[in-house]
Every structure is written in structure tokens, then in C-alpha cells.
C-alpha positions as a printed NumPy array, in Angstrom:
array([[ 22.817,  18.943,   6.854],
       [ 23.061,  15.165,   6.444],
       [ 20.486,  12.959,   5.769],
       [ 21.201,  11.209,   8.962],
       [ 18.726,  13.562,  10.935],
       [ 15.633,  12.577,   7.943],
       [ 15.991,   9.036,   8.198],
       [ 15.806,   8.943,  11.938],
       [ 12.581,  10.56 ,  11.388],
       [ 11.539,   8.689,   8.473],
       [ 12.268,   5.559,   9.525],
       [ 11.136,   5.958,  13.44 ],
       [ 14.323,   4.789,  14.634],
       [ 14.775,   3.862,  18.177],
       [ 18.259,   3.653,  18.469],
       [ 21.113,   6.085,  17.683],
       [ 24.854,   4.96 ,  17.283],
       [ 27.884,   6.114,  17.979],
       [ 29.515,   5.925,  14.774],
       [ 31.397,   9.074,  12.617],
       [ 29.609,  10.396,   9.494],
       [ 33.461,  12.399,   8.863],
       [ 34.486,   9.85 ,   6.142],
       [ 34.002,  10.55 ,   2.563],
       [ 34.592,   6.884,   0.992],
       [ 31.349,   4.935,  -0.757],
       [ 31.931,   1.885,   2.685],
       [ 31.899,   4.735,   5.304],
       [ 28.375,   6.057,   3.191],
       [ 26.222,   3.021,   3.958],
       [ 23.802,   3.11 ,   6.442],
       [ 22.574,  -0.032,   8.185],
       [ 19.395,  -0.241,  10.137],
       [ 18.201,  -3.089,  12.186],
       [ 14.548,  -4.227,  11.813],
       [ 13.938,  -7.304,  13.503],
       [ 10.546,  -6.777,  12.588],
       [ 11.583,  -7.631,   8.599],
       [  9.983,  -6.009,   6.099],
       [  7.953,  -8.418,   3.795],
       [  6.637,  -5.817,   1.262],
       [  7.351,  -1.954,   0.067],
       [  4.174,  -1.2  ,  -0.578],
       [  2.042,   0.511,   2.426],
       [ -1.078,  -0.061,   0.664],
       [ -0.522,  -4.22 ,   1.184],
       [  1.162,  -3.903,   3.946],
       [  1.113,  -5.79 ,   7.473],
       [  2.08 ,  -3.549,  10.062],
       [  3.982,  -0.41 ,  10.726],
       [  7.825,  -2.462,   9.434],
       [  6.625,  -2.515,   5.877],
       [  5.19 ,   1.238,   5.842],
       [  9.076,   2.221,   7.148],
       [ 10.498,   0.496,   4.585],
       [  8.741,   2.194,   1.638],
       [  9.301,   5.787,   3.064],
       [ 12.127,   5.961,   1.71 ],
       [ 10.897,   5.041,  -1.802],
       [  7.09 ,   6.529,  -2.059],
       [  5.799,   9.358,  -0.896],
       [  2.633,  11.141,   0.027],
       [  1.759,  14.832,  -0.921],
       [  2.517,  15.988,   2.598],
       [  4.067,  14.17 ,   5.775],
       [  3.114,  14.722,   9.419],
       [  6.138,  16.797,  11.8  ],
       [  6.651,  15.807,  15.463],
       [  4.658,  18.835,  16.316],
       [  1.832,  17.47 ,  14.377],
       [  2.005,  20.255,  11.092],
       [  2.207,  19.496,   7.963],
       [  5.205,  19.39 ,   5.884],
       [  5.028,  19.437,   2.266],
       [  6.777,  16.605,   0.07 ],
       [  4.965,  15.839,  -3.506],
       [  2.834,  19.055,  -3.039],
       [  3.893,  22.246,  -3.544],
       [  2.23 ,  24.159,  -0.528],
       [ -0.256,  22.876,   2.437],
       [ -3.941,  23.436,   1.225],
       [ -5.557,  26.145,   3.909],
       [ -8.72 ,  27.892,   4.   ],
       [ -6.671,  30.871,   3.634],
       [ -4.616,  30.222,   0.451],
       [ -8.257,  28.911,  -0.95 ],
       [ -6.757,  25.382,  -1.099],
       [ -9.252,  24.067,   1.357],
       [-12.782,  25.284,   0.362],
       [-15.231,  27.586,   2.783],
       [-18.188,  25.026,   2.723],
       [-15.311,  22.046,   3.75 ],
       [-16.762,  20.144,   0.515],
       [-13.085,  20.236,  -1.212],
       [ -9.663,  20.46 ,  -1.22 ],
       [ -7.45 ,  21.092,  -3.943],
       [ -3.648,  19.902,  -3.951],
       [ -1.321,  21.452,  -6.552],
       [  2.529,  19.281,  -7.227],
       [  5.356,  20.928,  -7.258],
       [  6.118,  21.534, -10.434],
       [  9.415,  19.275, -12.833],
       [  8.561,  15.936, -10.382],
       [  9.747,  12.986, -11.917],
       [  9.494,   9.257, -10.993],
       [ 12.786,   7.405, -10.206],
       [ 12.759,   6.273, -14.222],
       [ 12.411,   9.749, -15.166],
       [  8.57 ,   9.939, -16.29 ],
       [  6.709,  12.923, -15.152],
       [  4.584,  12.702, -12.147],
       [  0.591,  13.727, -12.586],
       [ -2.615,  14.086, -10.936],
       [ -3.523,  10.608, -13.009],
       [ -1.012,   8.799, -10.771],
       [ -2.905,  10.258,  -7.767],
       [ -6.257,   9.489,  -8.727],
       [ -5.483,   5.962,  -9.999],
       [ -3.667,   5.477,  -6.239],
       [ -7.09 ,   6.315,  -4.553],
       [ -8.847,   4.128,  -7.308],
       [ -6.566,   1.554,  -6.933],
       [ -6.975,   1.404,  -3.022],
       [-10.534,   1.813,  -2.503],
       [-11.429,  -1.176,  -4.949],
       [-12.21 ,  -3.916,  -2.477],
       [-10.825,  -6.858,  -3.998],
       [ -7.271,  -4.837,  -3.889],
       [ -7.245,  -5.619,   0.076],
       [ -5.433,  -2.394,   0.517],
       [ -4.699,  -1.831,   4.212],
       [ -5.349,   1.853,   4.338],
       [ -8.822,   2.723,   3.173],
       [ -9.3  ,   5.146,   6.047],
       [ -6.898,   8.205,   4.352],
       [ -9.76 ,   8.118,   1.503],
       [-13.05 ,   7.532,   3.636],
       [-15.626,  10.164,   2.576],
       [-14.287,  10.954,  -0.629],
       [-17.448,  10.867,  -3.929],
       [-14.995,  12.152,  -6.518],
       [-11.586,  13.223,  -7.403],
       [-10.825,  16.001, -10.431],
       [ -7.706,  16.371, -12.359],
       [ -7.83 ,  20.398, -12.82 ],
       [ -4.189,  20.014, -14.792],
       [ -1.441,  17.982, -14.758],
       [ -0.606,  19.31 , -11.391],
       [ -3.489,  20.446, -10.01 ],
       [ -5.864,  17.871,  -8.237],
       [ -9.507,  18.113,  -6.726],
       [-10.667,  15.878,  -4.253],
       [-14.404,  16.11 ,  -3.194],
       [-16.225,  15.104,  -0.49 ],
       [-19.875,  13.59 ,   0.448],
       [-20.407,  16.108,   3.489],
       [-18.547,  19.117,   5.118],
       [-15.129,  17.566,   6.148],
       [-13.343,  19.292,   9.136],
       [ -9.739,  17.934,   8.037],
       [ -9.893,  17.283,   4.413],
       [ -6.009,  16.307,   5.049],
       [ -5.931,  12.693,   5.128],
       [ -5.779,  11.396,   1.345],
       [ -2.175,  11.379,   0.303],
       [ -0.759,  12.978,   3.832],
       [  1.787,  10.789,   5.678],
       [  3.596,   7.399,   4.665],
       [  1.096,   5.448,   5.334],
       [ -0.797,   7.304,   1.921],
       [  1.739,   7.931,  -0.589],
       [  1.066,   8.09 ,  -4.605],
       [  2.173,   5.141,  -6.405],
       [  2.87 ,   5.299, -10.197],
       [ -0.105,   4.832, -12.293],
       [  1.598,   2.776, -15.248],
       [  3.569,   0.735, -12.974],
       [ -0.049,  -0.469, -11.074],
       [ -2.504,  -0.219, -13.397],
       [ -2.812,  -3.593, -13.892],
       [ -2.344,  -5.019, -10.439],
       [ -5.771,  -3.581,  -9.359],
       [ -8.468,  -5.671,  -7.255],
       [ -7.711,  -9.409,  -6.776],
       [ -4.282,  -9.136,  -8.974],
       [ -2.456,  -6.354,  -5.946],
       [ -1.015,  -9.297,  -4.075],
       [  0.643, -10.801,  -6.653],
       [  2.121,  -8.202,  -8.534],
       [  5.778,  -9.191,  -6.892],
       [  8.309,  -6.427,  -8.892],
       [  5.714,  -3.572,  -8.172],
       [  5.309,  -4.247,  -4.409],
       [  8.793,  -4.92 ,  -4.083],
       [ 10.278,  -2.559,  -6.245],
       [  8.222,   0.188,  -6.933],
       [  9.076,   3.2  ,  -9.004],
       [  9.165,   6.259,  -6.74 ],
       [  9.776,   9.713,  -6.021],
       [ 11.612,   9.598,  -2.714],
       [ 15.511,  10.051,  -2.175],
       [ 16.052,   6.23 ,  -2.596],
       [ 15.297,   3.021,  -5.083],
       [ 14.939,  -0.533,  -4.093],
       [ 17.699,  -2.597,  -5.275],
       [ 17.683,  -5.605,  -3.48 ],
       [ 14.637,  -7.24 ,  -1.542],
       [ 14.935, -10.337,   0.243],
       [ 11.766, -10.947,   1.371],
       [ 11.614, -10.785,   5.196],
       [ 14.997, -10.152,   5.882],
       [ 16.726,  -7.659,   3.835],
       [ 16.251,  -4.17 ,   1.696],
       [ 19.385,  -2.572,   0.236],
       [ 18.377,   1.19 ,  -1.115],
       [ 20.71 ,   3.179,  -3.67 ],
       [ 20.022,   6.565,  -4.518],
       [ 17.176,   7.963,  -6.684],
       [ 18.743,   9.034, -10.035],
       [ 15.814,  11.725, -10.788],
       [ 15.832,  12.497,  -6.844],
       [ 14.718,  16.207,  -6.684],
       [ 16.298,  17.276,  -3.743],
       [ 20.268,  17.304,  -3.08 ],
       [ 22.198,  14.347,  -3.024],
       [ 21.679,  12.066,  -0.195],
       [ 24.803,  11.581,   1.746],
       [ 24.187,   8.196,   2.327],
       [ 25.11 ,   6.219,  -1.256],
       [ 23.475,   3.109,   0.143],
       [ 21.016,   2.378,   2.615],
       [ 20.113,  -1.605,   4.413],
       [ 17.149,  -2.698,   6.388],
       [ 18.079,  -6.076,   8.075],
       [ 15.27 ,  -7.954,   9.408],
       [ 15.648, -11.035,  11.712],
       [ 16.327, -11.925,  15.443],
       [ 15.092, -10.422,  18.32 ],
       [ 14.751,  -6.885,  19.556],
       [ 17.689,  -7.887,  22.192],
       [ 19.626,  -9.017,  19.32 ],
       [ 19.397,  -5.895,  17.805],
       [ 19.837,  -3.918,  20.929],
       [ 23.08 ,  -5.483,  21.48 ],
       [ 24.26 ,  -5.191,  17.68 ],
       [ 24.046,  -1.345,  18.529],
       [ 24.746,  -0.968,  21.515],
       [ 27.707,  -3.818,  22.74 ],
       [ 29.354,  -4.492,  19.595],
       [ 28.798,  -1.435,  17.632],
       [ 27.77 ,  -3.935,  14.586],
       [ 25.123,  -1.178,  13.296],
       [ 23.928,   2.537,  12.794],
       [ 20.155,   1.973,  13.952],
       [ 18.144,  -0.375,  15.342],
       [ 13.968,   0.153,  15.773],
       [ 11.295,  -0.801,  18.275],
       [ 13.155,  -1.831,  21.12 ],
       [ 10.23 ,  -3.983,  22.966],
       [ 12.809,  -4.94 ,  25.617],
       [ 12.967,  -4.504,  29.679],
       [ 14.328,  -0.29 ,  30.818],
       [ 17.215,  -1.732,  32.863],
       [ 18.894,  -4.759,  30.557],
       [ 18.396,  -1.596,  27.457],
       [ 19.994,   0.749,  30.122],
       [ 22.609,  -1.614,  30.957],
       [ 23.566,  -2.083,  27.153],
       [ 23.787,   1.859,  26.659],
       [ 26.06 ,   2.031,  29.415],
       [ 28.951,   0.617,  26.842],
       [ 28.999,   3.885,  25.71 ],
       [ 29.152,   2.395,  21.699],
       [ 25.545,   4.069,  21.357],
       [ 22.637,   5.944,  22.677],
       [ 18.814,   5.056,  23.392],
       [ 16.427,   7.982,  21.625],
       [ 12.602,   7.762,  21.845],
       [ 10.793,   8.776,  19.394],
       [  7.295,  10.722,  19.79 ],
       [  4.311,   8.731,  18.494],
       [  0.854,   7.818,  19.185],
       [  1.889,   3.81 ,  18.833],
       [  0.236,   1.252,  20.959],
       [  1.672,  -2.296,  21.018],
       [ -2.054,  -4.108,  21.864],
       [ -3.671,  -7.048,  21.377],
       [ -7.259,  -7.089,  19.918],
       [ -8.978,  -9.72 ,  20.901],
       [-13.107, -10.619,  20.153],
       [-15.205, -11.237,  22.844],
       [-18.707, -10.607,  21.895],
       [-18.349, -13.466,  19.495],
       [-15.773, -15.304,  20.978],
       [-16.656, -19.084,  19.534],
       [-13.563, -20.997,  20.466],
       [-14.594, -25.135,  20.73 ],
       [-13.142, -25.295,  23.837],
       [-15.481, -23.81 ,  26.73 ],
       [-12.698, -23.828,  29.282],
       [-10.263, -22.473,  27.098],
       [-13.16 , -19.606,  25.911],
       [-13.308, -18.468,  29.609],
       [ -9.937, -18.725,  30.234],
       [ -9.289, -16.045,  27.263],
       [-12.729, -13.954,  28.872],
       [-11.099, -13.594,  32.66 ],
       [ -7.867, -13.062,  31.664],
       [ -8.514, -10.137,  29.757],
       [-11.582,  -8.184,  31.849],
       [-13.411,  -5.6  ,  29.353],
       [-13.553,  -3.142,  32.262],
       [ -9.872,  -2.324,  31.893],
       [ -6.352,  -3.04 ,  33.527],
       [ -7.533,  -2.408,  36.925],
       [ -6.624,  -0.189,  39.775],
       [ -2.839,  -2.144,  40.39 ],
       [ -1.555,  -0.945,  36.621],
       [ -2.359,   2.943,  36.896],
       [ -3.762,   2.38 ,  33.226],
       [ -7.557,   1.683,  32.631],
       [ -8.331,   1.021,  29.71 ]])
């Protein structure tokens, strides 16, 4: 199996082309992936939106990712905690994670539960502005049992304990490489948020901010090769632009989040260069907008913003309250 079929999954992509994966030659085993939506970070943690947690999939990675069919896969860890296997306690208080054993960071130090609990340290201080808080809400403690095994405790009975550490928007980052870009110091700790030592298949080796990442392979990369030497993410333009790089010309393998009209997309996949895939998700493109406190110095302007957007939904016209 190539690793064609992983990074459409990793990286959400919304567009599939027609190109051969029969070559053998280092040129025929890059992969290029449009982005209009650039990346401007690799680091989830600090990041903006759902462009900069795609781009650090492939370096970072969580204990355990989330399948189509919603189970859970493990990555870092070396089975899914269940009530069953006694990872998941009977009173819901606790879960305990074990790693697989021999993981290594992409410059070859071993991974351990310290790099875990520094991550949830590191994101839960306030001053750190990290962006995903949520994966660790509830949490009082978390225990390093061993080197691989890992406790994490909760204030009150916890019906999914699986949220610290499970999917790419929670991955582990290295402890040595972040311990001193904690609180107010995360944003400007450049080389770690743009090229952070990992555990996935790939390695940053290029980032230009907001338009381009260029990914070689891991070195201490656990798994089996990737068949892909090289990987891009090109930022820039316009989801038509990238639409049409695919699809007309045939100028790259992927290109994501297609925000353009169903006919004008159809009418580009007619070429026959590449094909349109959706992929399943619980995304919402939305705009949230305050109007309880809605203080804008212009009145008109402030009722303008209040009409055109009713609180009571889209209406009946739509077919989509909201």
C-alpha cells in the first residue's frame, strides 16, 4: 500500500488527481498539495484554523487519531484504553495510556510520558494562548507510571476520557524542544513552531511562512518507508486557482477545501485530468458574529449587521434553520 491513500486522509484532501504513482525515480516521488489556505505555523497548539493543524499531521502526532467511522486508531499508543482492557477505569475517574514501546523522535531521542505531560502543561498555561484547551478540559492531574505508561486523572466521572492526546488537533510535542517556549514566550519560539521535532512519517525542511512547506522523510520514522521521498504544501491564490491547477492543467496531485460553485467545479472535472472526492467531516464554514454586545459606533451600520443576520435562523426559503 502507498502512502497516497494516508495522506488523503491525513491531510483532508478535497481533490484527487489523475497522475501515475508507477515511477520509481526521486521527481516522480514528490507529492504536491495545494492549500490556498497557506499554512502560517506547524504547530496545532498556536494555530489559526484547520490549514495549520493539516500541515503538522504529517510531523506530530497524537496517541490515537479519529477513523471516518468515528473509532479510534492507535498512532503513539500502543492499544485504545477500554473499560475492558482496564485502560479506562470503572468509576470513569482515569485513563491510562501506555506508548508503544522503541518510539523515537525524528533526532533519535526516546519518546516518554514527560513529553506528554509537559504538552498538557505547556497548553493549559494561559499565557501560552494555545488554541486547543478543550482536549484537556477536566483534567486535576497527570501520572507518569513509567516511561511509557501515563495516567491522566480527572475532577469528576468522565464519560469519554478520550480527548487528551486523540486526533491532530492534540498531538505530543517534544518536551526539550518546548520547554522553554512556555506561557508568553510560545509565539515566538520561530524554529520550534516551524520545525518541530516529531514522530510522524515526515520532517519539516523548508517553511515559508504562508506559502510553502516542503516535508522529507523522518529518518527514525517507525513505520515502513514512505513512498513519497518529498512532500509540498503550496499556499496562495484562490480555491478556483487551485481547482483549475488540478483539474485543467494537471499542474498538481491535491488540492483542499474547494469553497467554489457545484457546476464551474463540475465543469473543471469534466477535463478528465482529475477527480472531485469529498471527504466526511463535521466542518462548518460559519461566521460568528456578537450580537448581545454588539457596540459598533455606527447605529445604522449596528442594525444593518442585526437584520441581516436574524438570530431565529436561515428561515423557511434555505431548508436550513439554524
Amino acid at each position: 500500500m502507498t502512502r497516497r491513500p494516508l495522506l488523503i486522509l491525513a491531510l483532508c484532501a478535497a481533490l484527487l488527481a489523475a497522475c501515475s504513482s508507477s515511477g520509481g525515480d526521486d521527481e516522480d516521488r514528490h507529492l504536491l498539495l495545494l492549500q490556498w489556505q497557506a499554512p502560517s505555523i506547524v504547530n496545532p497548539y498556536l494555530s489559526s484554523g484547520t490549514k495549520d493543524v493539516l500541515s503538522a499531521s504529517l510531523v506530530l502526532e497524537p496517541l490515537a487519531a479519529i477513523a471516518p467511522d468515528g473509532s479510534y486508531v492507535p498512532k503513539l499508543a500502543d492499544e485504545i484504553p477500554t473499560v475492558a482492557n482496564g485502560g479506562i477505569a470503572g468509576d470513569l475517574m482515569s485513563v491510562t495510556w501506555r506508548l508503544k514501546e522503541g518510539l523515537l523522535w525524528s533526532d533519535g531521542t526516546p519518546v516518554t510520558t514527560e513529553d506528554l505531560i509537559f504538552t498538557w502543561e505547556w497548553c493549559v498555561e494561559p499565557a501560552t494562548g494555545c488554541a486547543f484547551t478543550t482536549h484537556f478540559a477536566g483534567i486535576t492531574r497527570m501520572v507518569a507510571l513509567d516511561e511509557r505508561t501515563l495516567r491522566i486523572e480527572f475532577e469528576q466521572p468522565t464519560p469519554n476520557p478520550l480527548t487528551a492526546f486523540v486526533s491532530s488537533q492534540s498531538p505530543v510535542l517534544q518536551k526539550a524542544q518546548f520547554e522553554s517556549c512556555i506561557g508568553e514566550l510560545a509565539v515566538a519560539c520561530t524554529e520550534p513552531n516551524q520545525y518541530p521535532v516529531g514522530t510522524g512519517p515526515y520532517v519539516v525542511e523548508e517553511f515559508r511562512h504562508e506559502d510553502t512547506v516542503v516535508y522529507a522523510v523522518n529518518p527514525h520514522w517507525r513505520g515502513e518507508e514512505p513512498w513519497f521521498r518529498t512532500v509540498e504544501i503550496k499556499g496562495g491564490g484562490s480555491a478556483t486557482d487551485a481547482a483549475r491547477t488540478v483539474l485543467e492543467e494537471g499542474g498538481a496531485d491535491y488540492a483542499w477545501n474547494l469553497q467554489i460553485p457545484p457546476d464551474i467545479r463540475a465543469g473543471m472535472a469534466a477535463k478528465g485530468l482529475g477527480r472531485v472526492q469529498a471527504g466526511f467531516a463535521a466542518n462548518l464554514e460559519h461566521l460568528n458574529l456578537m450580537q448581545a454586545n454588539n457596540r459598533h459606533p455606527d447605529p445604522e451600520m449596528q442594525a444593518g449587521l442585526l437584520s441581516t443576520f436574524p438570530s431565529h435562523g436561515n428561515g423557511t426559503e434555505s431548508a436550513r434553520p439554524s
